[in-house]
C-alpha positions as CSV (number, residue, x, y, z in Angstrom):
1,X,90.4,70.8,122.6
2,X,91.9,68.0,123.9
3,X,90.9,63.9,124.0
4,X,92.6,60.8,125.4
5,X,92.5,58.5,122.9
6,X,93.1,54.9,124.7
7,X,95.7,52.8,123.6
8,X,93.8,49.6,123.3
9,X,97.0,47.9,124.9
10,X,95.4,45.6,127.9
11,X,97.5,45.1,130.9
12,X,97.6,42.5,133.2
13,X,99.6,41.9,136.1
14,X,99.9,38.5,137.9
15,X,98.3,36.6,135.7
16,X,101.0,33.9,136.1
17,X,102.3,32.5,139.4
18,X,106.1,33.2,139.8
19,X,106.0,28.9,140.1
20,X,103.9,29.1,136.7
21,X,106.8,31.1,135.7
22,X,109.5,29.1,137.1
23,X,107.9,25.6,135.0
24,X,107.4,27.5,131.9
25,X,111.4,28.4,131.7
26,X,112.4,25.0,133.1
27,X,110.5,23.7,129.9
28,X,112.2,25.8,127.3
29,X,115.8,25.1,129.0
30,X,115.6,21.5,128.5
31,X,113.4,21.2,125.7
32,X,115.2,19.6,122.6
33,X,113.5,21.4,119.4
34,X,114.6,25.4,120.6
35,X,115.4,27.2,117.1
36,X,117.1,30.4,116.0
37,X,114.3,32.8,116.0
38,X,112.6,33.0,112.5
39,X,110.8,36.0,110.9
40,X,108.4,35.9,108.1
41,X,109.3,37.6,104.8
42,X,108.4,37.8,101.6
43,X,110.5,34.4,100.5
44,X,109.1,32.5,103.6
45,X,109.7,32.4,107.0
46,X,113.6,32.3,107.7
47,X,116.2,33.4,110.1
48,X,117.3,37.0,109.9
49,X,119.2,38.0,113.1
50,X,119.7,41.6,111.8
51,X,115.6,41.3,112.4
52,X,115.1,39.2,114.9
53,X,117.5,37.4,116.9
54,X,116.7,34.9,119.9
55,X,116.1,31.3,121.1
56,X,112.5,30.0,120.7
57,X,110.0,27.4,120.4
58,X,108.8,28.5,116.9
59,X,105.1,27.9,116.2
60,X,104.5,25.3,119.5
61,X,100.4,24.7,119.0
62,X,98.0,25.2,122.0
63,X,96.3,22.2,121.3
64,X,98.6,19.7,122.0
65,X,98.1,18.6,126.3
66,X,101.6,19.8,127.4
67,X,102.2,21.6,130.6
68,X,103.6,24.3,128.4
69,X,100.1,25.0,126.5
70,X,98.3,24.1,130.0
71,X,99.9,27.1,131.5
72,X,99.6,29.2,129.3
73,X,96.1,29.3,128.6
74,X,95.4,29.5,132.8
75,X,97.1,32.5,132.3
76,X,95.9,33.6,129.2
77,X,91.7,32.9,129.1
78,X,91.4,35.0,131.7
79,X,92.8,37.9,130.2
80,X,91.5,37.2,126.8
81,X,87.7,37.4,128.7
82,X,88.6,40.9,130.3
83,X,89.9,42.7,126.8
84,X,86.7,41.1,125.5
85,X,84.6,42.8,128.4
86,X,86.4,46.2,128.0
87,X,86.9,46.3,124.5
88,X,82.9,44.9,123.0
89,X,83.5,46.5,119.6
90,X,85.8,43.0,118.8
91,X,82.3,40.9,119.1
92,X,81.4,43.2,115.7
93,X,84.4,41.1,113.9
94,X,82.4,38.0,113.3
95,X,84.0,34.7,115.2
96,X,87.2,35.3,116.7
97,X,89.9,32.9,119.3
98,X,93.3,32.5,120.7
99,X,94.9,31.4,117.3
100,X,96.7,27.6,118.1
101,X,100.3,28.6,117.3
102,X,102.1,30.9,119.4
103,X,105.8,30.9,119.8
104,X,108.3,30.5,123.0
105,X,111.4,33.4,123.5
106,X,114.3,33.7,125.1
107,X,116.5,37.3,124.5
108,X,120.0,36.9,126.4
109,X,122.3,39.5,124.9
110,X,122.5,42.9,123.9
111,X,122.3,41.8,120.2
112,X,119.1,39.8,121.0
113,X,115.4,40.9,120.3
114,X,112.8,41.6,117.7
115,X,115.0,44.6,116.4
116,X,112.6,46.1,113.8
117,X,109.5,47.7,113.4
118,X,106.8,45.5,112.9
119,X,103.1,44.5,113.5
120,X,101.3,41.2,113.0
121,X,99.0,41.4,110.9
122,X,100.0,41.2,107.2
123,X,99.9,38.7,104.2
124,X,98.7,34.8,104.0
125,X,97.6,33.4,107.3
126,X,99.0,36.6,109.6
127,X,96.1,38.6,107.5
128,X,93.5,37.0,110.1
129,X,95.0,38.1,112.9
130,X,93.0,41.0,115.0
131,X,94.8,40.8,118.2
132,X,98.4,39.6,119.4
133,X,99.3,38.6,122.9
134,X,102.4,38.3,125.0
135,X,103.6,37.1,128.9
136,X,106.4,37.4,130.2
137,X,108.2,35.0,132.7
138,X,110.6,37.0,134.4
139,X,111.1,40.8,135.9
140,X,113.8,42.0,132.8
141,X,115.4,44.8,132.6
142,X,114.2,45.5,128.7
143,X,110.6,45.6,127.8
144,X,108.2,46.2,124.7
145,X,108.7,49.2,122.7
146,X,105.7,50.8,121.0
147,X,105.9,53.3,118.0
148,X,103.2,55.5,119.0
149,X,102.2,54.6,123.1
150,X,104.7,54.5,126.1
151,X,107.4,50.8,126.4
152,X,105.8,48.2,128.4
153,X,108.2,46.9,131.0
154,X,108.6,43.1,130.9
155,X,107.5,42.3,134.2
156,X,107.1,38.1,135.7
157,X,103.8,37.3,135.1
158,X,102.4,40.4,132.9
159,X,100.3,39.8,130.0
160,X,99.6,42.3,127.1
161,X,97.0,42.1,124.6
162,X,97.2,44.5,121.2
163,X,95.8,45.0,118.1
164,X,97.6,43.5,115.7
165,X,97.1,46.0,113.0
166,X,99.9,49.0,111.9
167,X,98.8,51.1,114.5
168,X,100.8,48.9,117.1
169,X,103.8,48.5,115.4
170,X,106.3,47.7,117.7
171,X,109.2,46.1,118.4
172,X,111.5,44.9,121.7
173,X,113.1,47.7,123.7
174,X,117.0,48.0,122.0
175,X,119.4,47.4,123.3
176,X,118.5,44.0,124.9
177,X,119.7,44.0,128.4
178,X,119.9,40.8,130.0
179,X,117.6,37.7,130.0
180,X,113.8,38.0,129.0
181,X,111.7,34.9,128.3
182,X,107.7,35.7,126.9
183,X,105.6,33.4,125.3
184,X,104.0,35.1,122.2
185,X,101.0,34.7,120.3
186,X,97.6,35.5,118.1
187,X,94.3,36.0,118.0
188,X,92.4,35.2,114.7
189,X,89.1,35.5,112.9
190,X,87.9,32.0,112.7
C-alpha cells in the first residue's frame, strides 16, 4: 500500500513585491552593523565558516518600527495565517507567534551558505521553537536543501514555513552559486 505523507513545508509565492524586495536589499547593503554569520554551539553562539559562512544582520528584532521589520511582516502574517489554516493541529500546541528575532543573509560565493545539516529546534531558547520561516529576495540560482523532501528553489518573493523539529533538517543547497539574500526566522511557544 502506498500513502503521501505531506511534507508540512508551506509554499508561498509572491508574497513580497519585487520593489519589497528591492528596499529590503538596499537596507542590508548600506546598513552599518552586517556580521560574519554566527552559528549556535555548545560554547555559545560564534563564527564557524566551515558551518556557516555569509553576511547578516544577526538577531535584528521585529519589534523595533524599521522598514526592514515593516516589510517583512506584510509579507510574512499572511503566510503565517494560511499554514495556520492548513495545518490546525499547531492550535493543539498551546500559545504560539512569530518569535521577535530573525536574522538578515546574504550568500555571494561558492564557499558561502549554511553548509551543514541542521534544524532549529534544540537547546536553551531554540528549544521553543515549533516552526521556522524564510523569504527570499531574489530569483538565485541555489536554493534550500532538505534531508528528506525535494530543494526548494530560492525564488524573489517566496516564503517557506517548516517545522523546526529533526525531521526538517536541512541545510542551503552546496555549492553556493551566486548571490541569495533571505530573511530568516522562528516561530515559538509563547
Amino acid at each position: 500500500m502506498t500513502m503521501t505523507i505531506p511534507t508540512f513545508i508551506g509554499q508561498y509565492d509572491d508574497v513580497l513585491s519585487q520593489e519589497d524586495c528591492d528596499i529590503l536589499i538596499d537596507e542590508f547593503e548600506k546598513h552599518p552593523n552586517k556580521i560574519e554569520g554566527y552559528v549556535w554551539t555548545e560554547e555559545g553562539t560564534s563564527y564557524h565558516p566551515e558551518r556557516k559562512k555569509a553576511r547578516e544582520l544577526h538577531r535584528q528584532s521585529l519589534t523595533e518600527d524599521n522598514i526592514i521589520n515593516k516589510i517583512v511582516l506584510k509579507g510574512l502574517n499572511p503566510c503565517m495565517k494560511l499554514y495556520d489554516e492548513e495545518f490546525e493541529q499547531l492550535q493543539y500546541n498551546g500559545n504560539w507567534g512569530i518569535d521577535r528575532w530573525f536574522n538578515f543573509q546574504k550568500y555571494e560565493d561558492e564557499t558561502d551558505g549554511f553548509k551543514i545539516w541542521h534544524c532549529e529546534h534544540g537547546m536553551g531558547n531554540s528549544s521553543y521553537r515549533i516552526l521556522a520561516w524564510m523569504i527570499y529576495l531574489n530569483d538565485a540560482i541555489s536554493g534550500t536543501e532538505f534531508q528528506m523532501y525535494p530543494t526548494v528553489e530560492a525564488k524573489r518573493g517566496r516564503c517557506l514555513i517548516w517545522p523546526s523539529q529533526f525531521t526538517h533538517t536541512h541545510r542551503s543547497e552546496i555549492p553556493n552559486q551566486g548571490l541569495k539574500y533571505l530573511v530568516t526566522g522562528w516561530v515559538s511557544l509563547m
